[in-house]
ZAMIDREN-54368 format. One record per residue (C-alpha): x, y, z. Coordinates in steps of 0.001 Angstrom, whole numbers, padded with zeros to 6 digits, always signed. Layout:
// ZAMIDREN-54368
XYZ ...
// end
This chain:
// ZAMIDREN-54368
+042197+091691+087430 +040979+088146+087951 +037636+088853+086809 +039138+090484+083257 +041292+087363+082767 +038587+085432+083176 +036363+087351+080941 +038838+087016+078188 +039420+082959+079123 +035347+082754+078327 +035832+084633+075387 +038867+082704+073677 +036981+079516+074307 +033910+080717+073112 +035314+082229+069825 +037716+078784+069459 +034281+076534+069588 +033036+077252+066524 +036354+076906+064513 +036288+073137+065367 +032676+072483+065170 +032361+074180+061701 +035187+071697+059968 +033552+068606+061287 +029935+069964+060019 +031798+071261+056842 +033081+067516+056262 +030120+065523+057145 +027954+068066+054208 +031048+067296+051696 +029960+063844+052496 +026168+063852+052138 +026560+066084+049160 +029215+063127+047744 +026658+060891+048898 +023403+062209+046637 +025814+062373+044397 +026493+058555+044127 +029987+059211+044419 +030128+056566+047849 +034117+056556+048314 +034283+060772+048829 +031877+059886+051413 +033200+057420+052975 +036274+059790+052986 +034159+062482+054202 +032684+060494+056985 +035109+058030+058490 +037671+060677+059963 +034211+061791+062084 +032786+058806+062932 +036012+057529+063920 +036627+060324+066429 +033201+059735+067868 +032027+063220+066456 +029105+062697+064648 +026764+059572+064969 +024985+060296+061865 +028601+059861+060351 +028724+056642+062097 +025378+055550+060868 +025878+056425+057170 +029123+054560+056997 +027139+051294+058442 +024842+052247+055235 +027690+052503+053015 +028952+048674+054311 +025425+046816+054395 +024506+048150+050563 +028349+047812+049554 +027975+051287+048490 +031574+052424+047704 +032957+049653+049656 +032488+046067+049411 +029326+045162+050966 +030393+043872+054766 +027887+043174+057326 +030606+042792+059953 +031699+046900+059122 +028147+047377+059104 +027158+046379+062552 +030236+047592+064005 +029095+051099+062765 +025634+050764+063550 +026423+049321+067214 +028813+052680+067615 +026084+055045+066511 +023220+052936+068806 +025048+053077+071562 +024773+056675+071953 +021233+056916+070862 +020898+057374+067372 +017621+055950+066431 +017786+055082+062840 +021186+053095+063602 +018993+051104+066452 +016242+050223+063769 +019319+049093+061256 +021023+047448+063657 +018216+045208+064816 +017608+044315+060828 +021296+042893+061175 +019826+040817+064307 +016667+039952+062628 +018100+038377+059343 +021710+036963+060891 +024115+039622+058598 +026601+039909+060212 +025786+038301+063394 +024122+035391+064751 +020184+035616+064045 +018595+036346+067100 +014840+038036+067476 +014933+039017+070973 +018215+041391+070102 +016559+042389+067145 +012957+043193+068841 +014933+045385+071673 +016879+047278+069013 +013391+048204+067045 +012086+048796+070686 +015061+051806+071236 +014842+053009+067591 +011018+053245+067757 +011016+054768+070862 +013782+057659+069747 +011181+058725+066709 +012140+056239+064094 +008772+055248+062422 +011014+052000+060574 +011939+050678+063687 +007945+050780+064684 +006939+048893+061597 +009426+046576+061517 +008840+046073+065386 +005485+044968+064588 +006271+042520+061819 +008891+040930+063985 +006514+040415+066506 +004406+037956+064645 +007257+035799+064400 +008072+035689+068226 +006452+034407+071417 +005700+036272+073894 +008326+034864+076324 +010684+036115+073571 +008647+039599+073415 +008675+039939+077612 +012337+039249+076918 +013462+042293+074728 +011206+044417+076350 +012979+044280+079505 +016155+044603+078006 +015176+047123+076146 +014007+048762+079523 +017832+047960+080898 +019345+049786+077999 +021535+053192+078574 +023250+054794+076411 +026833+055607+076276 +028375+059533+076821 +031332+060348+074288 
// end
């Protein structure tokens, strides 16, 4: 008896899964398709409800897009980084390289190279090739002291669970 009731348990939660994943996905593809589309607020519709419930970091990401090109919104460095730190944070790679961009020019937040070096260090090292290049550049710029310095925070970093 215990074992069928916990058959059927397994099975409830196995069939209810994929009737709350498939809205979220459903919602963030409204909003990329919104998005090719040029039509930015739909996607920001689209997207904020999911980024906001810590869902989808891509969602996160794409609305710190949507802020730092003032793409359906007016352009806000402050929304940007606070999006891009979210998505970061849990290891989105492409949100690292963006975020250290914010670091590197001072939109946003207070210029700083050794922030921006670690956050092209993380993004580089989770497969995005922007976060490599512009890594490199940035490097150029710095001393070593200043290099020795991200790296190690960089080394320090984890990222957060949902």
């Amino acid at each position: 008896m215990l074992i069928s009731q916990t058959v059927r348990s397994t099975a409830y939660v196995l069939l209810l899964v994929p009737c709350l994943v498939v809205p979220a996905w459903a919602d963030f593809q409204a909003g990329m398709d919104a998005y090719h589309r040029g039509d930015y607020a739909t996607a920001l519709r689209e997207w904020r409800p999911l980024a906001e419930q810590w869902q989808a970091e891509e969602a996160q990401f794409n609305l710190g897009l949507l802020y730092e090109n003032g793409q359906g919104v007016p352009q806000d460095y402050l929304q940007a980084r606070q999006w891009y730190a979210k998505a970061a944070a849990q290891g989105y790679a492409g949100a690292q390289s963006h975020l250290g961009r914010l670091y590197e020019f001072g939109h946003g937040v207070t210029e700083d190279y050794v922030q921006a070096y670690k956050w092209y260090i993380l993004g580089a090292a989770h497969g995005d090739t922007l976060g490599a290049e512009l890594r490199d550049t940035l490097a150029k710029r710095m001393t070593p002291a200043q290099i020795f310095q991200a790296q190690q925070r960089a080394r320090e970093w984890k990222p957060i669970r949902k």
